[in-house]
N, C-alpha and C positions, 0 to 999 in steps of 0.2 A: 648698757646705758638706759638710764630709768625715764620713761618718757613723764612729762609732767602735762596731765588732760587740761584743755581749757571748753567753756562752754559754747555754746553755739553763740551769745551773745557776746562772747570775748572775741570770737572772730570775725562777726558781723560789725565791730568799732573799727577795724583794719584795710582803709581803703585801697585797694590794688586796683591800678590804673595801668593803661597801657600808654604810651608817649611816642615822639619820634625826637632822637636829636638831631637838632638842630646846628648847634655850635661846638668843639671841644680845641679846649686848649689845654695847655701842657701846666702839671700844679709844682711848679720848682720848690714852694715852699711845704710840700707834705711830709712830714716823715721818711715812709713808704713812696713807690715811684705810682703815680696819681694823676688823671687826668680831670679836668672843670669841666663837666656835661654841662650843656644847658638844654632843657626837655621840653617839648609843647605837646601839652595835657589837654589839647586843644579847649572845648569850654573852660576846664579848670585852669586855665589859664598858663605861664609859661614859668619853670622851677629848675633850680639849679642845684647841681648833685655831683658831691666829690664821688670819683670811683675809683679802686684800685684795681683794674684790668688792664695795666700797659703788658703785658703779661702775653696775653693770646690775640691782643688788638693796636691797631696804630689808628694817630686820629682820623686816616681819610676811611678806615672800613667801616667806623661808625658813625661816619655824620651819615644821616637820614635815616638809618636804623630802627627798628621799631624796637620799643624794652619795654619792662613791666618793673612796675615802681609802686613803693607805699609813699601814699602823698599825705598822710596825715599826721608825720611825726612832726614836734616841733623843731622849727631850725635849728639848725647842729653848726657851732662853730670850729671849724678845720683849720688851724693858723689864720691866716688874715681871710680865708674865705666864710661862707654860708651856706649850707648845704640845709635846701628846702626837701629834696625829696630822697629818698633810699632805692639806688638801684636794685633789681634781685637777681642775684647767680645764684648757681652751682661751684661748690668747691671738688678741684677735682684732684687726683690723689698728689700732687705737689702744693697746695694749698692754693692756685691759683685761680681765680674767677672765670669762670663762662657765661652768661648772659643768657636768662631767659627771657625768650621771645613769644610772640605768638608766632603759631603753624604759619598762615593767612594773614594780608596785611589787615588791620581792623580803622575804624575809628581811634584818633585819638580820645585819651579819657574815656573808653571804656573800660566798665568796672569787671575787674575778677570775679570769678565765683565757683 
């Protein structure tokens, strides 16, 4: 697989934030079997993000969860939701999501780097 470089200025535009959920409910109208995060980005305020991780999680192991999220895409429309922010996992060899977290709990909206 051919990696394709990007420059240090392509990835300084990529805000990765860390979050805590707060809310999760169940997405009956996904596709795919999906859960409705909603994330507080504490200053940056609070965004909401389809994920597809029913998979390794149910919704009580994730409410308060610390994750790490790009909050600068534009809203994404999911059937009748709005997906402000992009959770990040790992696909693992069944293609199923795992969640990266931080080590340590941090601040919310603190930025990656």
């Amino acid at each position: 697989m051919e990696q394709q470089l990007i420059s240090w200025g392509d990835f300084e535009k990529i805000e990765v934030r860390t979050g805590t959920i707060i809310e999760v409910n169940d997405f009956a109208n996904a596709r795919k079997p999906a859960y409705q995060l909603t994330v507080d980005f504490g200053p940056l305020g609070i965004k909401k993000s389809s994920a597809q991780i029913t998979h390794h999680y149910n919704k009580e192991s994730l409410l308060n969860r610390q994750v790490v999220a790009v909050v600068n895409f534009p809203i994404k429309q999911i059937a009748n939701f709005f997906s402000e922010c992009l959770v990040l996992g790992v696909y693992d060899e069944n293609n199923q999501v795992i969640l990266l977290q931080p080590e340590r709990k941090v601040a919310n909206g603190m930025k990656i780097g």
